[in-house]
C-alpha positions as CSV (number, residue, x, y, z in Angstrom):
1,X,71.8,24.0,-59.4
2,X,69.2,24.7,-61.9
3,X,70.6,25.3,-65.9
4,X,69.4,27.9,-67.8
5,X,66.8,26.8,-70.8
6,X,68.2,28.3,-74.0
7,X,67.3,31.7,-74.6
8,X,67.3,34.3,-78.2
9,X,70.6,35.6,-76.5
10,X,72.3,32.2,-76.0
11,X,75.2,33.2,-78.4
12,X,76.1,36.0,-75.6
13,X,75.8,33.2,-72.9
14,X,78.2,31.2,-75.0
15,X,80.6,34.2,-75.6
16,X,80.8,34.9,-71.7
17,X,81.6,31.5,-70.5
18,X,81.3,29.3,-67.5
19,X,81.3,32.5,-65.1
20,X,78.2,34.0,-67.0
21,X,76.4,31.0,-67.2
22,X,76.6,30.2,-63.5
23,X,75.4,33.9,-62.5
24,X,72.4,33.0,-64.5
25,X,72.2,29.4,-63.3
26,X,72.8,31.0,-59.3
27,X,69.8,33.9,-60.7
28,X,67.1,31.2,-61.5
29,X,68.2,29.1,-58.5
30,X,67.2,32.7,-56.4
31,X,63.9,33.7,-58.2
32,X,62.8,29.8,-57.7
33,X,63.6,30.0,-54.1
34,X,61.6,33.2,-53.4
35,X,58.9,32.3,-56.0
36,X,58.3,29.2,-53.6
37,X,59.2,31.2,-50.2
38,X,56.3,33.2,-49.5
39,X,52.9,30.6,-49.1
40,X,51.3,28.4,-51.1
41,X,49.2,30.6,-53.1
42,X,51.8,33.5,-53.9
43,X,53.8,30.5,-54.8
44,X,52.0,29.2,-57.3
45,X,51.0,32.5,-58.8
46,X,54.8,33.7,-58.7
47,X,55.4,30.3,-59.9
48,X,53.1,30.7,-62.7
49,X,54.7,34.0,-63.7
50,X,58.9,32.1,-63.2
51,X,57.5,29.4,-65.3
52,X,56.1,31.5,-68.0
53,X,60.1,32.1,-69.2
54,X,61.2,34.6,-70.7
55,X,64.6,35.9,-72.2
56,X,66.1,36.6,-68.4
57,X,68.0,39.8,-70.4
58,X,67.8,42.2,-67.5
59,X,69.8,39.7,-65.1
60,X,72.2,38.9,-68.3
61,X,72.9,42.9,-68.5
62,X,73.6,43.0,-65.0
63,X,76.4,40.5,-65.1
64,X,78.1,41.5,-68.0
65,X,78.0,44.9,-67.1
66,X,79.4,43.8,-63.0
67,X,81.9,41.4,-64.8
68,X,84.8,43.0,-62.4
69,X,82.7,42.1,-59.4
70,X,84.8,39.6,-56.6
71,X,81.7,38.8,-54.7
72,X,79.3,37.4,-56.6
73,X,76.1,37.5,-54.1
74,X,75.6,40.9,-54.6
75,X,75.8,40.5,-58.5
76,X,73.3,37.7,-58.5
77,X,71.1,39.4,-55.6
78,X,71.0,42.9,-58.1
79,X,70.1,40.4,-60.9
80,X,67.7,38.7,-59.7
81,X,65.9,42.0,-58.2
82,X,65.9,43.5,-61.9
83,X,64.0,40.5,-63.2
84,X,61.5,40.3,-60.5
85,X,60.5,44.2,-61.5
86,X,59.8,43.0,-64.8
87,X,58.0,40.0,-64.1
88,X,55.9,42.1,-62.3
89,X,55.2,44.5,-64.3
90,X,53.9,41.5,-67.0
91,X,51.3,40.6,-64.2
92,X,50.5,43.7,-63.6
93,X,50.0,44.4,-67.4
94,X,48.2,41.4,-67.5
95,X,45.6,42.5,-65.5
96,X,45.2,46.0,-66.5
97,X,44.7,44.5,-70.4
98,X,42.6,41.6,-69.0
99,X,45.3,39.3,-70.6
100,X,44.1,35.2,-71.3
101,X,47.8,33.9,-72.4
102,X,51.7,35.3,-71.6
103,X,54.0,33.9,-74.0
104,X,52.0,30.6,-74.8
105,X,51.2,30.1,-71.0
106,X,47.7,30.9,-69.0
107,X,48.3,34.7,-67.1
108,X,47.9,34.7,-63.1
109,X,45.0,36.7,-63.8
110,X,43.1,34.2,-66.0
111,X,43.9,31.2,-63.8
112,X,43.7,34.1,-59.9
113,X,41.8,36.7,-61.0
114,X,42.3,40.4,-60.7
115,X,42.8,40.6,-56.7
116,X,45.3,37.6,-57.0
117,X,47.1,39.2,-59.8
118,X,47.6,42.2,-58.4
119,X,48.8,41.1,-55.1
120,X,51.1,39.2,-56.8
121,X,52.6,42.0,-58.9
122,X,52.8,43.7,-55.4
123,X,54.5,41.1,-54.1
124,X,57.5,40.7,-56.5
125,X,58.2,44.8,-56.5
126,X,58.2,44.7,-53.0
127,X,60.4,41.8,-53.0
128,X,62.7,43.2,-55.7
129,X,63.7,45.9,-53.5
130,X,63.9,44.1,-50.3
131,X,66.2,41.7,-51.9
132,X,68.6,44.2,-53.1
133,X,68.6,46.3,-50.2
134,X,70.5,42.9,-48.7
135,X,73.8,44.5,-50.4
136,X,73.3,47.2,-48.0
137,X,74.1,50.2,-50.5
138,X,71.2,52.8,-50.6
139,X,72.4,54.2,-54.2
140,X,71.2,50.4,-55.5
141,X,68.2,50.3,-53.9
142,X,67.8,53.9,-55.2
143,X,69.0,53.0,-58.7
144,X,65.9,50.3,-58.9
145,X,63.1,52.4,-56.6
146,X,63.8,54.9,-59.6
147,X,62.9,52.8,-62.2
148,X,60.0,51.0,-60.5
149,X,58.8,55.0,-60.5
150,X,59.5,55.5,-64.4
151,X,57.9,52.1,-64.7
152,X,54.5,53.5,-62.9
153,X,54.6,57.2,-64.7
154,X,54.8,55.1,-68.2
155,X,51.8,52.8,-67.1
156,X,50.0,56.2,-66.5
157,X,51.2,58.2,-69.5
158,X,49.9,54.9,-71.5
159,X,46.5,54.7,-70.2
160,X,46.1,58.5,-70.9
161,X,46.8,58.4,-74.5
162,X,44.8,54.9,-74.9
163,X,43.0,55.0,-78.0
164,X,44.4,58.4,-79.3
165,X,45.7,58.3,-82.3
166,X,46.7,61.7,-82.3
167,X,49.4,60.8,-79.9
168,X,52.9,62.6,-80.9
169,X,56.3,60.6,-81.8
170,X,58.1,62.5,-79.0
171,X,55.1,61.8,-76.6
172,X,55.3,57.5,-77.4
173,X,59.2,57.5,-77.4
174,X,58.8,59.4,-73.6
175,X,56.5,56.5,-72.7
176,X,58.9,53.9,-73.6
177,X,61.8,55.5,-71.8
178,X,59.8,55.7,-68.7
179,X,58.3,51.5,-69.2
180,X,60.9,49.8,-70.6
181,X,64.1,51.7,-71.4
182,X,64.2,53.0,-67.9
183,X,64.5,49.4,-66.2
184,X,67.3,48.3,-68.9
185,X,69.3,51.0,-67.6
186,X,68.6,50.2,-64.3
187,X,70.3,46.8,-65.1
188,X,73.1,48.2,-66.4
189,X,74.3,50.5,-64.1
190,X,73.3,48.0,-61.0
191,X,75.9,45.4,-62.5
192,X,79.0,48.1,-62.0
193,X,77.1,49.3,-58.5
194,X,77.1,45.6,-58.0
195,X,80.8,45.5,-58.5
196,X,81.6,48.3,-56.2
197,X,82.2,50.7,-58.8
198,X,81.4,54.4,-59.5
199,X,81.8,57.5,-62.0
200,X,82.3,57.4,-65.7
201,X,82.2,54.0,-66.4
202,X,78.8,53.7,-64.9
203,X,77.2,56.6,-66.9
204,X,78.6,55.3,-70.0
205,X,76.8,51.6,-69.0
206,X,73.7,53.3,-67.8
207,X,73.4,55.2,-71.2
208,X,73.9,52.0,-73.5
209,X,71.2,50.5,-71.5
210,X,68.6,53.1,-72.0
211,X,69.4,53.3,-75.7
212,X,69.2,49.5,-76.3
213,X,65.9,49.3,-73.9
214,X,64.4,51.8,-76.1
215,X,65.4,50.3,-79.1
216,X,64.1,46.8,-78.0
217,X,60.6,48.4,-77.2
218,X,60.3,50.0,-80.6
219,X,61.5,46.4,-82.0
220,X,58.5,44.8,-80.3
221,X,56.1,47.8,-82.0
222,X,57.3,46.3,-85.2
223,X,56.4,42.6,-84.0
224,X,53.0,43.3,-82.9
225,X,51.9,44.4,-86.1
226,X,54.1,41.8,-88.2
227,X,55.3,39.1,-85.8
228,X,53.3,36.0,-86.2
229,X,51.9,34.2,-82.5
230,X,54.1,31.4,-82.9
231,X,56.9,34.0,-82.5
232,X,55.6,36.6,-80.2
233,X,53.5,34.4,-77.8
234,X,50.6,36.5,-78.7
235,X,48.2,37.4,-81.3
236,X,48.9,39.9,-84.5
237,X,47.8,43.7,-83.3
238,X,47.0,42.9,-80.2
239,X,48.4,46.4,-79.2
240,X,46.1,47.9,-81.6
241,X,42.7,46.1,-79.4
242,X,44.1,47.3,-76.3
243,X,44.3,51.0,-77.5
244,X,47.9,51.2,-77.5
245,X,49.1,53.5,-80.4
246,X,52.7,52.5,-81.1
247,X,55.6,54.5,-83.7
248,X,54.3,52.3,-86.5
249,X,50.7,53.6,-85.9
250,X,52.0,57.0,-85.8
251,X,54.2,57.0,-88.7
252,X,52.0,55.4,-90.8
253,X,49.2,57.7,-90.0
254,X,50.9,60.5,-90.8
255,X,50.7,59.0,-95.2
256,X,47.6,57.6,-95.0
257,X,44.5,59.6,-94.1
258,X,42.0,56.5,-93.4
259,X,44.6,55.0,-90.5
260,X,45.1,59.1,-89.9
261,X,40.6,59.0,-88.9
262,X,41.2,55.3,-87.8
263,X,39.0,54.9,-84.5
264,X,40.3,52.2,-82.7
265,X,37.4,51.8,-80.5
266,X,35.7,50.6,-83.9
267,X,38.9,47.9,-84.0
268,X,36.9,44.9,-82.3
269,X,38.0,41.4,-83.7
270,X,41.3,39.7,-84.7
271,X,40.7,40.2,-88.6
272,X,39.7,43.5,-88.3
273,X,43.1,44.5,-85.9
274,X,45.0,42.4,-88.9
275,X,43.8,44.6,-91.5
276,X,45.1,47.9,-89.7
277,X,48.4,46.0,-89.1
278,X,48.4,45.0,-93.1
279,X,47.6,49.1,-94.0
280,X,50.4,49.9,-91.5
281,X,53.1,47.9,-93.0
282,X,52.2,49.2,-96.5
283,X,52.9,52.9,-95.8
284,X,56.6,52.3,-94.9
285,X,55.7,52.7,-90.9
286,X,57.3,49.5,-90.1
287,X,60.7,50.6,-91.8
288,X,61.0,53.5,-90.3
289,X,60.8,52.4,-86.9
290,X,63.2,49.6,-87.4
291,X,65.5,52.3,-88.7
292,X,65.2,54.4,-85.4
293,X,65.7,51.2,-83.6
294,X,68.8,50.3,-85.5
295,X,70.0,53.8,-85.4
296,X,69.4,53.8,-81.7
297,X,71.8,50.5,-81.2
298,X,74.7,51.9,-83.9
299,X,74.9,54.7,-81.3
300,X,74.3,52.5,-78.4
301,X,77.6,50.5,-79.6
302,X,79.3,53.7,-81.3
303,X,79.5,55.3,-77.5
304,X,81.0,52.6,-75.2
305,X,83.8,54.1,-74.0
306,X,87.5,53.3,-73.8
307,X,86.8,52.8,-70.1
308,X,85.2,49.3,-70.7
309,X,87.2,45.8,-71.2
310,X,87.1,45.2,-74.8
311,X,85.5,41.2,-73.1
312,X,82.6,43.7,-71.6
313,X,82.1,46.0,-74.9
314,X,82.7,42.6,-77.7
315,X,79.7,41.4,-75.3
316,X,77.4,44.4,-74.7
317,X,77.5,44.6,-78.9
318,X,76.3,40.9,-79.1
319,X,73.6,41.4,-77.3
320,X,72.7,44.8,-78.7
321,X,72.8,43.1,-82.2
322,X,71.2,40.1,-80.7
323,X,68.1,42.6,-80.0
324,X,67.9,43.6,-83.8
325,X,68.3,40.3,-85.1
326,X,65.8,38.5,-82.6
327,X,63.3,41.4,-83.0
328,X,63.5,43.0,-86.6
């Protein structure tokens, strides 16, 4: 069985023990298999995409949140369905932003190009939700089709408001609900689903994952104007080239009239998206978001409910805390 590199959120793997880390050792077993299931050339670009890593957080919500699951097929099976969504949503993303590099390693679409890439994106939703329709439950299968659907309507709502800079607060934090925060709540209410358990105790799971997916998204704002590329896996503003106006665009616009005019069409090269992110973090735009972000995880935390195991809630806090310290 394959082990599990080290991850930003290895202190949580440490804190849930040998059961945790053989759900995510049985999860990467799974995604290799079906990564290498499906012919030669949707396995190497699915491949490509496994390889590229990544934090595997959606699977490690799943389990923590099914930790009173007996069976543990279905668990790992919801888990590994969750992370498939999201890896292909990153090749799908790559193609729409014509994407060289995913954290450090060529994209599908540079090495495939744009037909490849997008059948492969195809391919992993569509696999997501066959896979997870092997625990025979519709409201799973449900639970996921709904966020693949939030997933699409954020992709949408984002290429709409590409290069506006008149875009609203309420109007960004809507997109990130529908692309990121919806598939974090996703994995936290499949993990109880998983488990064979309904009411409350899901809602109040579901809830703490949409306000820690939300927070993590307005996290990564911050890091794309003031992470460096040997921490984010890609270059300083590169939202800011694709046209993607982020909180600390929009606050910071709102105390400085030149970012207020700013034209990011006219935003072409590497020096000239690092200037915008240097006039951005001098306005106070990059506090303020992290404040909503931390905000958003003191209530994420505040609201788990004496429903939950106190093992379940002293881990769900980890990670939430994990997310501000990894990402702030």
């Amino acid at each position: 069985m394959n082990t599990v590199e080290a991850t930003p959120f290895e202190q949580v793997m440490v804190a849930g023990g040998e059961r945790l880390r053989a759900l995510m050792d049985d999860v990467e077993q799974l995604l290799a298999e079906i990564s290498a299931g499906h012919g030669p050339e949707l396995a190497s670009s699915a491949g490509a995409t496994l390889a590229a890593g990544g934090k595997r957080l959606r699977p490690l919500l799943v389990f923590i949140c099914g930790a009173g699951a007996e069976d543990r097929d279905p668990l790992v099976r919801a888990g590994a369905a969750v992370e498939l969504v999201h890896m292909a949503t990153l090749v799908h993303d790559d193609v729409v932003d014509s994407a060289s590099l995913r954290r450090g390693h060529p994209t599908v679409f540079a090495v495939s190009g744009r037909e490849t890439a997008t059948a492969t994106g195809d391919f992993l939703f569509s696999r997501a939700l066959s896979l997870l329709d092997g625990n025979q439950r519709g409201e799973q299968v449900r639970t996921l089709a709904n966020a693949c659907l939030a997933l699409a309507r954020g992709e949408l709502v984002q290429r709409q408001d590409a290069y506006r800079c008149d875009v609203s607060v309420e109007r960004y934090l809507r997109r990130c609900e529908l692309k990121t925060a919806s598939l974090f709540a996703a994995a936290c209410k499949l993990g109880p689903l998983a488990a064979g358990e309904n009411g409350a105790r899901v809602e109040v799971l579901e809830r703490f994952g949409h306000r820690v997916g939300l927070a993590f998204q307005l996290l990564d704002d911050v890091l794309d104007v003031a992470g460096s590329a040997s921490s984010t896996g890609k270059q300083r503003g590169s939202d800011l080239l694709d046209g993607a106006v982020t909180l600390p665009l929009i606050l910071a616009s709102q105390s400085d009239v030149e970012l207020a005019a700013l034209d990011l069409h006219s935003v072409f090269s590497r020096e000239e998206a690092e200037q915008v992110c240097d006039r951005i973090a001098a306005t106070g735009g990059l506090d303020e978001t992290r404040k909503r972000a931390t905000d958003l995880v003191t209530e994420a935390k505040r609201d788990l409910g004496a429903s939950l195991s106190p093992e379940v809630i002293a881990l769900l806090r980890l990670v939430a805390d994990r997310i501000v310290d990894r990402y702030s």
